[in-house]
VEXNULUM-160118 format. One record per residue (C-alpha): residue in one letter; x, y, z. Coordinates in steps of 0.1 Angstrom, whole numbers, padded with zeros to 4 digits. Layout:
residues N
+------+-------+-------+-------+
| type |     X |     Y |     Z |
+------+-------+-------+-------+
|    a |     X |     Y |     Z |
...
+------+-------+-------+-------+
***
This chain:
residues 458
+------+-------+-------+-------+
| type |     X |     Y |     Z |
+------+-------+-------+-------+
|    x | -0244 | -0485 | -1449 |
|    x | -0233 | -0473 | -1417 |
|    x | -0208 | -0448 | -1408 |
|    x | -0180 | -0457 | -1393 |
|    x | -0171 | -0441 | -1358 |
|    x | -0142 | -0421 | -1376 |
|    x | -0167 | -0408 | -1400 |
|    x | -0189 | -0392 | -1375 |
|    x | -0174 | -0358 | -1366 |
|    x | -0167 | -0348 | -1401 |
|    x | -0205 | -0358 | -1407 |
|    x | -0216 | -0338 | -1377 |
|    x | -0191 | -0306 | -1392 |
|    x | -0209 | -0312 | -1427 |
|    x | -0246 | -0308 | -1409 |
|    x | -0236 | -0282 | -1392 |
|    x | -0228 | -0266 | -1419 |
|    x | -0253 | -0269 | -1448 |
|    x | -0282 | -0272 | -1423 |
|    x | -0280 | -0243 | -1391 |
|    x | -0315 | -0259 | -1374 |
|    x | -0300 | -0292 | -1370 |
|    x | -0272 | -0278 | -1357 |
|    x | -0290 | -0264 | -1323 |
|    x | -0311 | -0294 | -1321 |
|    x | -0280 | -0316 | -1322 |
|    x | -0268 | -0294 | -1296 |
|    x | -0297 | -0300 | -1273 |
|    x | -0293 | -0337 | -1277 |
|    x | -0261 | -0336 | -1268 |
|    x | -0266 | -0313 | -1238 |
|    x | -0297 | -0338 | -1230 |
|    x | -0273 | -0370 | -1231 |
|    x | -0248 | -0355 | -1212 |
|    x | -0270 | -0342 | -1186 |
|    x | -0284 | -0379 | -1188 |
|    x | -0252 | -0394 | -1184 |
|    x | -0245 | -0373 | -1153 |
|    x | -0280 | -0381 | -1135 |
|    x | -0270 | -0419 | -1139 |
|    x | -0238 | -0410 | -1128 |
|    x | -0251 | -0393 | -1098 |
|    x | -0280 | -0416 | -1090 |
|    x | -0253 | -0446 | -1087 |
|    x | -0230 | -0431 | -1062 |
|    x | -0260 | -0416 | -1045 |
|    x | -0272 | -0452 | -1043 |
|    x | -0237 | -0466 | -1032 |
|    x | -0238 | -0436 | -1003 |
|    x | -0278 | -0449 | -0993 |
|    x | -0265 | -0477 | -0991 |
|    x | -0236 | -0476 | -0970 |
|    x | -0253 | -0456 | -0943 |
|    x | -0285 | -0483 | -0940 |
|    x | -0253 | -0505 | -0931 |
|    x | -0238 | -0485 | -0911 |
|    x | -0274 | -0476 | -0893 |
|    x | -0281 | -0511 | -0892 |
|    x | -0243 | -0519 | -0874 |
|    x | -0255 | -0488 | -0851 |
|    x | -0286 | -0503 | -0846 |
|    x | -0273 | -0538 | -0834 |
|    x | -0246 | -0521 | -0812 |
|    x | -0270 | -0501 | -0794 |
|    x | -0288 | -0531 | -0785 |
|    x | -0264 | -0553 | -0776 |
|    x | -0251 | -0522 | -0749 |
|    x | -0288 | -0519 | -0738 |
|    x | -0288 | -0556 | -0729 |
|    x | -0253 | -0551 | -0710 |
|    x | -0265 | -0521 | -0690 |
|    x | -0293 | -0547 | -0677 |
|    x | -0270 | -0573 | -0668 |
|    x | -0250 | -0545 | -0650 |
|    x | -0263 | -0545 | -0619 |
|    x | -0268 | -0583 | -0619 |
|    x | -0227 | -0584 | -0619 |
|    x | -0222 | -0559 | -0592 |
|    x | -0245 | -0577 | -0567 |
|    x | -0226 | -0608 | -0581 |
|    x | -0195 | -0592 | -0575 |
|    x | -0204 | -0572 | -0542 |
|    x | -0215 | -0607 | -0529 |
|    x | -0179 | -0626 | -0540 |
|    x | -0159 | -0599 | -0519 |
|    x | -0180 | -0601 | -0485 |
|    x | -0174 | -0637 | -0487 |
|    x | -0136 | -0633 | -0492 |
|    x | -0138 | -0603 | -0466 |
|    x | -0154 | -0621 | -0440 |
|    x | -0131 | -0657 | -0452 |
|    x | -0101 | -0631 | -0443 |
|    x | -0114 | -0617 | -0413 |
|    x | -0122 | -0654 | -0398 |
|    x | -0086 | -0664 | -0404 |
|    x | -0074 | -0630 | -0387 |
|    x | -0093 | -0631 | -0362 |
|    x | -0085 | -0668 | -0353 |
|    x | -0046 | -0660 | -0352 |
|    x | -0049 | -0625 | -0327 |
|    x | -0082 | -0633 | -0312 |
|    x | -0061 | -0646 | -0279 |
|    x | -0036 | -0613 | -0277 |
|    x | -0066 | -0584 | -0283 |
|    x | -0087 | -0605 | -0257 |
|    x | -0054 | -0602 | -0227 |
|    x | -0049 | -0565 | -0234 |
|    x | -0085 | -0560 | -0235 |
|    x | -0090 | -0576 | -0201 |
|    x | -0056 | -0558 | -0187 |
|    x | -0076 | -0523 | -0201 |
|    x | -0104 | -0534 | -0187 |
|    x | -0090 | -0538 | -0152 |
|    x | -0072 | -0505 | -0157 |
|    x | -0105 | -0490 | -0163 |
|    x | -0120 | -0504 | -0136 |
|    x | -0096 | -0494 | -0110 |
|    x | -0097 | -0457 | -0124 |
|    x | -0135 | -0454 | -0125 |
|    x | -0133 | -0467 | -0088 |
|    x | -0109 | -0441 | -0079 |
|    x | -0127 | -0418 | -0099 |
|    x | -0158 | -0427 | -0079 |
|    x | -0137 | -0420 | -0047 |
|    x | -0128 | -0380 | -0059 |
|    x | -0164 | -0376 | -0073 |
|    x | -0177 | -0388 | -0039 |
|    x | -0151 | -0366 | -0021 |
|    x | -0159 | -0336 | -0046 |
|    x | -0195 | -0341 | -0034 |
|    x | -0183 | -0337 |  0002 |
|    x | -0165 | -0306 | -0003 |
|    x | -0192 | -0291 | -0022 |
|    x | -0218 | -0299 |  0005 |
|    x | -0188 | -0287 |  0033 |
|    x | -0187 | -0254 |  0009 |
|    x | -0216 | -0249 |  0011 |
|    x | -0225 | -0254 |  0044 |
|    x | -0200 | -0227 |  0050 |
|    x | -0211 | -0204 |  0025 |
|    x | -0244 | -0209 |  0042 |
|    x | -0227 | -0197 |  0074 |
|    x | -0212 | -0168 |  0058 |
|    x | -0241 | -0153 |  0049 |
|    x | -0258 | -0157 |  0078 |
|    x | -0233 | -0137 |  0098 |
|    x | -0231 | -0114 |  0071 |
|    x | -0268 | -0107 |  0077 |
|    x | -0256 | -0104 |  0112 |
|    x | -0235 | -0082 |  0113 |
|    x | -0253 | -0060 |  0083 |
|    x | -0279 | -0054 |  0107 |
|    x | -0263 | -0047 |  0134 |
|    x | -0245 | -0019 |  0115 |
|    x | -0276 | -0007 |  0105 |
|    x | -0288 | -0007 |  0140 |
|    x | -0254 |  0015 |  0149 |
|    x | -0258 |  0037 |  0120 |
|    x | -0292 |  0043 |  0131 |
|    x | -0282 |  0049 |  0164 |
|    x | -0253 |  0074 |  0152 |
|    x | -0277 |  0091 |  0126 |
|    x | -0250 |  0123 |  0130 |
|    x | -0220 |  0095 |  0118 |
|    x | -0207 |  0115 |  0090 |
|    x | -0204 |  0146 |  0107 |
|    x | -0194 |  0130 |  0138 |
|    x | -0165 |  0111 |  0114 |
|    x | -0154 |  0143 |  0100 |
|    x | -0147 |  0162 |  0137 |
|    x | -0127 |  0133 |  0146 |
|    x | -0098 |  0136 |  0116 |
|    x | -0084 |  0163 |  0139 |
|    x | -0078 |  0142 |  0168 |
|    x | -0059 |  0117 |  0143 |
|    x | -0041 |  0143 |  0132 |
|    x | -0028 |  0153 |  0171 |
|    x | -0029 |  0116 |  0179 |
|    x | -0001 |  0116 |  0149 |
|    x |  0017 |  0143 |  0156 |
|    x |  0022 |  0135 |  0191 |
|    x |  0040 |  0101 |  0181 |
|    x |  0062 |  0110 |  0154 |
|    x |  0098 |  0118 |  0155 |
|    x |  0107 |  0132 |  0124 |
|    x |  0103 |  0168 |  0118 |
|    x |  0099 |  0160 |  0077 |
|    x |  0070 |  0142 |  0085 |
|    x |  0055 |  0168 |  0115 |
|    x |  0058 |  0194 |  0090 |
|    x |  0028 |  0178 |  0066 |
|    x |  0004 |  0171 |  0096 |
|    x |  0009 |  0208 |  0113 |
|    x |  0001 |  0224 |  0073 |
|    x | -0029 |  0201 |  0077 |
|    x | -0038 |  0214 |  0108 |
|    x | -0034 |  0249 |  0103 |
|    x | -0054 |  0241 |  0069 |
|    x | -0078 |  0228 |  0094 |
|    x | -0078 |  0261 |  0118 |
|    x | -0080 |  0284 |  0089 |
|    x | -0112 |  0266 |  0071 |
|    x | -0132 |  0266 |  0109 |
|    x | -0134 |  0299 |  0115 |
|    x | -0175 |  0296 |  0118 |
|    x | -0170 |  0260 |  0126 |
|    x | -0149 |  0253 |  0158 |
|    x | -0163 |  0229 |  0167 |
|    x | -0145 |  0210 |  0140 |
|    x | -0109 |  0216 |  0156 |
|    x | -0111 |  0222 |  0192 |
|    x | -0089 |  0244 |  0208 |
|    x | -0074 |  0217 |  0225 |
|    x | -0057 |  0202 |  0196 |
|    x | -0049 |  0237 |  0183 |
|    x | -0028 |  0240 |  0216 |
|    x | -0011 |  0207 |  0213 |
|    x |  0003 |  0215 |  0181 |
|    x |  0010 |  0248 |  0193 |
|    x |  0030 |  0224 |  0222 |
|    x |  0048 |  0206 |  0197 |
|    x |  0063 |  0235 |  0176 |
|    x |  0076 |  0250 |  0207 |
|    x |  0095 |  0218 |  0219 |
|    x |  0109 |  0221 |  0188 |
|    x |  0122 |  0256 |  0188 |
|    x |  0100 |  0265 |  0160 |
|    x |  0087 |  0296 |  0183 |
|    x |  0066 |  0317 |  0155 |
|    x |  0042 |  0285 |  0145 |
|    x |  0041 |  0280 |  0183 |
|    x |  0034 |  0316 |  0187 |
|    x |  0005 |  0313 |  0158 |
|    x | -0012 |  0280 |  0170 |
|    x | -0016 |  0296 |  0207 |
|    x | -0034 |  0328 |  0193 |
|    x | -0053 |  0302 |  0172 |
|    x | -0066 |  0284 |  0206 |
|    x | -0071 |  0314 |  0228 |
|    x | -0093 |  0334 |  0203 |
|    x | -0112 |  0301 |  0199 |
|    x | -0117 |  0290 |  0233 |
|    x | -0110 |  0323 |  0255 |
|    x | -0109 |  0304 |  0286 |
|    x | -0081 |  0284 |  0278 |
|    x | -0055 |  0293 |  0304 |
|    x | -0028 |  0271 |  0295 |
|    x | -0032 |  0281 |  0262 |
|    x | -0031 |  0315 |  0272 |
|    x |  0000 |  0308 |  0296 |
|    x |  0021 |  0298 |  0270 |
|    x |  0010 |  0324 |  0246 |
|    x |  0022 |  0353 |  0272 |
|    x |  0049 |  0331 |  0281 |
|    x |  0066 |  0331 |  0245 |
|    x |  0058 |  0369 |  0242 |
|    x |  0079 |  0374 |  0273 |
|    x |  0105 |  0354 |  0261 |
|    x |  0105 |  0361 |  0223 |
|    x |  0088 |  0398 |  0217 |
|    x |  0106 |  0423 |  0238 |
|    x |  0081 |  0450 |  0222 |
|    x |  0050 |  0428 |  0242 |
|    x |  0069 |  0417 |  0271 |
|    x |  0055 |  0443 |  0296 |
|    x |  0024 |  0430 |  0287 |
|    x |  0030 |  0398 |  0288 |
|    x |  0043 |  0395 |  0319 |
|    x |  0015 |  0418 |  0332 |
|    x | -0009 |  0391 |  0319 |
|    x |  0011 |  0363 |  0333 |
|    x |  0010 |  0375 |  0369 |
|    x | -0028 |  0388 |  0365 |
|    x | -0031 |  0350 |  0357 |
|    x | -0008 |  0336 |  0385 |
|    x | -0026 |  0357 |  0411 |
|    x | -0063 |  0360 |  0400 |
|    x | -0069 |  0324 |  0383 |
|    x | -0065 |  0290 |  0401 |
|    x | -0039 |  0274 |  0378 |
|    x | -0023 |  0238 |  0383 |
|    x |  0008 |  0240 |  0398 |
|    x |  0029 |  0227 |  0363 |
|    x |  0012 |  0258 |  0346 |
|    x |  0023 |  0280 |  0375 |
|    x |  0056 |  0263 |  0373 |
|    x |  0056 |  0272 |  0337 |
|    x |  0056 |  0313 |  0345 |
|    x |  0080 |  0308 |  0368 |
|    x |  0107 |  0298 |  0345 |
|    x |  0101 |  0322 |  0321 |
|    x |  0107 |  0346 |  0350 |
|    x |  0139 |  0332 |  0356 |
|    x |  0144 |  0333 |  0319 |
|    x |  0141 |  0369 |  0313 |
|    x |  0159 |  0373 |  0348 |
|    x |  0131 |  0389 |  0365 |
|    x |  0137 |  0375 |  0398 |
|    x |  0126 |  0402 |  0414 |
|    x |  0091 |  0399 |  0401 |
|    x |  0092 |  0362 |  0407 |
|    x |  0101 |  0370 |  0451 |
|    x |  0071 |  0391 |  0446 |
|    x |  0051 |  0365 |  0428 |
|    x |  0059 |  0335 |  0451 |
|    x |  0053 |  0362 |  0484 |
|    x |  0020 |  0368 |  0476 |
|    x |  0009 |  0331 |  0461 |
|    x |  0022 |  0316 |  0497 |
|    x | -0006 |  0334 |  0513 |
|    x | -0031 |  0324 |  0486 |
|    x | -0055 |  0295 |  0499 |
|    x | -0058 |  0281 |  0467 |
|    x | -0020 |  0268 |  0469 |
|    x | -0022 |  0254 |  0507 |
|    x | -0006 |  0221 |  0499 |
|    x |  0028 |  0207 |  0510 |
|    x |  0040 |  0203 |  0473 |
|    x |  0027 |  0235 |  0459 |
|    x |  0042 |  0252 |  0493 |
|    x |  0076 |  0237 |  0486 |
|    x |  0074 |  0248 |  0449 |
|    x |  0067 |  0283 |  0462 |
|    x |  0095 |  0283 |  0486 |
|    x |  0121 |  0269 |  0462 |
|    x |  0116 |  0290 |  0434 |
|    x |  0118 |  0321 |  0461 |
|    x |  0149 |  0309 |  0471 |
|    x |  0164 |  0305 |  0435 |
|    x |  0150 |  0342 |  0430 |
|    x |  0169 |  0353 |  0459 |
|    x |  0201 |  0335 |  0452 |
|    x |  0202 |  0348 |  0420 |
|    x |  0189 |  0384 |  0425 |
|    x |  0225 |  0385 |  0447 |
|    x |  0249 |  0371 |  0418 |
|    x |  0246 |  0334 |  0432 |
|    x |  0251 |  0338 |  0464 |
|    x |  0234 |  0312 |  0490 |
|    x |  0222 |  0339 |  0514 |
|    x |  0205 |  0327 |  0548 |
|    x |  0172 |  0342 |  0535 |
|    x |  0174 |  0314 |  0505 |
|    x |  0190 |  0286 |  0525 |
|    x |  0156 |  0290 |  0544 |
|    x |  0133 |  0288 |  0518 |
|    x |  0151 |  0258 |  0504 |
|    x |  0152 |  0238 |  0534 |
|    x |  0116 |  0251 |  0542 |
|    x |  0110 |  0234 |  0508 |
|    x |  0128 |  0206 |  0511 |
|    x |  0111 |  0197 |  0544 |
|    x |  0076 |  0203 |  0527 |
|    x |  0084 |  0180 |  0499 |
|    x |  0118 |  0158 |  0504 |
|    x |  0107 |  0136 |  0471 |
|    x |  0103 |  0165 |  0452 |
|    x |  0130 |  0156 |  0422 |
|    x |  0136 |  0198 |  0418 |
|    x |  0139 |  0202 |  0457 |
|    x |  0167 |  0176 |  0457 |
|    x |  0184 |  0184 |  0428 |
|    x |  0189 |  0219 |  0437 |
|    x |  0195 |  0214 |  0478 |
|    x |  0223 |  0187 |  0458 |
|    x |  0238 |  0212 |  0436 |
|    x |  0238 |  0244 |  0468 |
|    x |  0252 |  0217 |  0489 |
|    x |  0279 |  0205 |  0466 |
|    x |  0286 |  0247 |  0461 |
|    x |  0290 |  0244 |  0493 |
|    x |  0316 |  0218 |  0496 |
|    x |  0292 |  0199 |  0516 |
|    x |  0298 |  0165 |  0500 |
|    x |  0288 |  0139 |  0519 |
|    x |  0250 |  0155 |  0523 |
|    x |  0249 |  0160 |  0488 |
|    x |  0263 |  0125 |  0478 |
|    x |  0234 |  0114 |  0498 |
|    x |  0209 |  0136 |  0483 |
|    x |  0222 |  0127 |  0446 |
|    x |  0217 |  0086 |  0458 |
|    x |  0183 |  0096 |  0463 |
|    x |  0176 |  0112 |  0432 |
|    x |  0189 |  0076 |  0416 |
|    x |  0166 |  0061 |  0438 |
|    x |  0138 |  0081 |  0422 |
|    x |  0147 |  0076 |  0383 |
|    x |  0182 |  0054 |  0383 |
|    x |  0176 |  0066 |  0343 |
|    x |  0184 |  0103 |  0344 |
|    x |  0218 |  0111 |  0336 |
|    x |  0224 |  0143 |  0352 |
|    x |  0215 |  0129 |  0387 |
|    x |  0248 |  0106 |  0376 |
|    x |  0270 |  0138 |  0370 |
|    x |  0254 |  0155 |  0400 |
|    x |  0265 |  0126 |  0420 |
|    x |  0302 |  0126 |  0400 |
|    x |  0307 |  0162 |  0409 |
|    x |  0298 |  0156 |  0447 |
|    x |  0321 |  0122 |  0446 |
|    x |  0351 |  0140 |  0429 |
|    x |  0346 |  0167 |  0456 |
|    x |  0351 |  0145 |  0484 |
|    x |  0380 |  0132 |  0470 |
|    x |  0367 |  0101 |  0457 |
|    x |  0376 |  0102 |  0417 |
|    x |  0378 |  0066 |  0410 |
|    x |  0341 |  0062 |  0422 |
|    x |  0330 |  0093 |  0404 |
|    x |  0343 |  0081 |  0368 |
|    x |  0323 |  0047 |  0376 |
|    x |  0292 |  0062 |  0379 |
|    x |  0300 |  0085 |  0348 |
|    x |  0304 |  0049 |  0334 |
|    x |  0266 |  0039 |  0347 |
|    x |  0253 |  0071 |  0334 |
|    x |  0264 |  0063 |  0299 |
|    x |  0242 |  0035 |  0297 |
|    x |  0210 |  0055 |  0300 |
|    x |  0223 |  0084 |  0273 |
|    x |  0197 |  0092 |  0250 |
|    x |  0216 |  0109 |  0224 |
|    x |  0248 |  0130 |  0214 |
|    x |  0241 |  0156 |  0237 |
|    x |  0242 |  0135 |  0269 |
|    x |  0272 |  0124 |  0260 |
|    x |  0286 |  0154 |  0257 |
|    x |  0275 |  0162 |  0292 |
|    x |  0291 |  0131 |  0306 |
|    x |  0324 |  0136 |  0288 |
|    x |  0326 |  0173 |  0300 |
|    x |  0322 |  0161 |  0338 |
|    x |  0343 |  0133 |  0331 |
|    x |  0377 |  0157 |  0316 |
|    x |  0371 |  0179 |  0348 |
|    x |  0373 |  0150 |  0369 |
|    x |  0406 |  0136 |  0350 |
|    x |  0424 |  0169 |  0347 |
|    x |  0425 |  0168 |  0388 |
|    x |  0445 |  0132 |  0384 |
|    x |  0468 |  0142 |  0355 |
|    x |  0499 |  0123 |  0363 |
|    x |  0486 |  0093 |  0381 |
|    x |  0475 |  0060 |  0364 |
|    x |  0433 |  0062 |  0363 |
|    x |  0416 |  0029 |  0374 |
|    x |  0381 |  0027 |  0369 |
|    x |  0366 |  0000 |  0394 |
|    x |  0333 | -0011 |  0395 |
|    x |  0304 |  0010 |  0413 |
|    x |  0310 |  0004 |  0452 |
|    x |  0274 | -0013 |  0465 |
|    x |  0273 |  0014 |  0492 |
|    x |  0267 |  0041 |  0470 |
|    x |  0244 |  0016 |  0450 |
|    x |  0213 |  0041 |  0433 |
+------+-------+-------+-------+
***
């Protein structure tokens, strides 16, 4: 008889405990069935898994193929595609270009027109661009050709002047003169006479670089401008450089005389040695005479004139009349302005020698007029006008010998005509002076001033 399933565990507690053996081989058989149980366990959801995946590999499998075949067809439906869209383009484009074909072609052809016109006038400038080009060139051509011209024939000068640079540099000096003999303006004399003294002072062994000459010109100029010590300087400048100067040396003993009382004596020692030994133009003898009459030495200038009327070198009308008027100044001077018969004669022997000399006139004019010899001196003013109508103190001369005679009216016209040819502030000052003297001997009666008479027309 079997037991029943309720009888088993107390049978399995009673063989465990009357028989030990069976008790661990029971144990095995259960650890052997459960292990069992698990492996069949295992080994069915194991299978389950395997099998699952081959389905899944096998769904994978038929996918992949299926893709592979539409990857092939792929480019198949592009060109398919491609193909269906040029045909629709080119449908589209057909029916556009049926509907503006007419409008693109008119503005084409009105472009085209345009175009043509501007590539003919284009043509024109391009041919007229080639014209000036060739023109431009012809003349550049020319150009250079007198260029070459005229480069050699400054070569040929320059080696004909092989000396030019030295030759360039000795003529600053005369541009220097040449500049200082034109300007007006002190300010601007002052610069070019430091030049020139620069100039002097660097050509000690080199005179040839300023020439005494120039030296005495800007000696010249400082003098007419009362700047006697730079006068003084230039002139010793000139006279050690060219010893045989005389004019130089005439104004150098001349300013002495009038400037250096300590070197007068000498001076005036030099001056006659000069007037008597050297054959002097008659302006540079004219020159010493005035410084005579400067200094009042009129004595020494009676003997001076004396003894030149007997030299040869002066046996000339004009040089003769010079002589004899200057005497005759000495000698109406020496006796405190008194017209002595001694100098009426040398004046009228002058005037005789030389009746256009300006100085013989003007002084026979004035004696005569001191004289209250009127008439003769009117007429010797008129030809003074006649001479230089420009001259304003023949004008007052003429005045003084008017007013004189009585004739004021006349006098203030010609004081009138004088003013027109007034040079500057000091002229005028001249004229008014003559002209108050005149007035003060009609104070009282109404002045009218009537235009110059044409018989005492200049």
């Amino acid at each position: 008889m079997q037991p029943s399933n309720s009888d088993w565990p107390r049978l399995i507690t009673i063989i465990l405990q009357h028989y030990p053996g069976w008790s661990i081989l029971l144990f095995l058989l259960l650890v052997i069935s459960a292990a069992g149980f698990i492996f069949l366990l295992l080994r069915e959801r194991f299978s389950r898994r395997a099998r699952d995946i081959a389905e899944a590999g096998k769904l994978m499998s038929d996918s992949l193929r299926e893709n592979t075949e539409s990857l092939a067809s792929i480019p198949q439906i592009v060109e398919s595609f491609t193909e269906l869209v040029e045909k629709t383009v080119d449908r589209k484009v057909m029916d556009l270009d049926g509907k503006i074909s007419t409008k693109v072609a008119d503005q084409l052809s009105a472009k085209a027109e345009v175009l043509i016109q501007k590539g003919e006038e284009a043509a024109k400038i391009l041919a007229e661009a080639r014209d000036m080009k060739e023109s431009i060139a012809k003349v550049k051509a020319q150009v250079e050709e007198q260029q070459g011209d005229l480069s050699a024939q400054a070569q040929a000068i320059k080696a004909a002047l092989p000396d030019y640079e030295r030759w360039k540099d000795i003529a600053d000096p005369e541009l220097l003169i040449r500049r200082l003999s034109n300007t007006t303006s002190w300010e601007e004399a002052k610069d070019l006479l430091a030049r020139i003294e620069n100039l002097v002072e660097t050509s000690g062994d080199h005179p040839e670089q300023i020439p005494a000459k120039f030296i005495e010109v800007s000696g010249d100029y400082c003098r007419n401008h009362n700047q006697f010590p730079k006068a003084l300087w230039f002139y010793e400048q000139a006279v050690t450089r060219d010893p045989d100067r005389l004019t130089a040396m005439v104004e150098l003993y001349s300013l002495r005389a009038e400037y250096v009382p300590s070197r007068r004596a000498e001076a005036l020692s030099k001056l006659e040695e000069i007037a008597l030994s050297k054959r002097i133009r008659l302006a540079t003898l004219r020159r010493i005479f005035n410084v005579l009459i400067e200094i009042n030495r009129y004595d020494l200038l009676i003997e001076m004139c004396t003894k030149l009327l007997e030299v040869e070198f002066y046996q000339f009308p004009l040089a003769q009349g010079s002589l004899y008027r200057n005497r005759a100044v000495a000698r109406a001077s020496l006796n405190q302005g008194m017209k002595t018969e001694e100098a009426w004669a040398d004046l009228k022997k002058a005037y005789e020698l030389a009746p256009s000399d300006q100085n013989n006139l003007t002084i026979f004019a004035d004696w005569l007029i001191e004289t209250e010899k009127y008439q003769e001196a009117s007429e010797k003013c008129l030809c003074l006008l006649k001479l230089d109508p420009s001259d304003i103190n023949f004008y007052i001369l003429l005045s003084r010998a008017l007013s004189g005679a009585g004739r004021h009216n006349e006098a203030l016209a010609f004081l009138d005509k004088g003013e027109e040819f007034a040079a500057d502030e000091l002229d005028k000052i001249k004229l008014a002076e003559v002209r108050l003297a005149i007035q003060h001997t009609l104070i009282g009666a109404e002045l009218s001033i009537p235009s110059r008479p044409e018989s005492l027309a200049a």
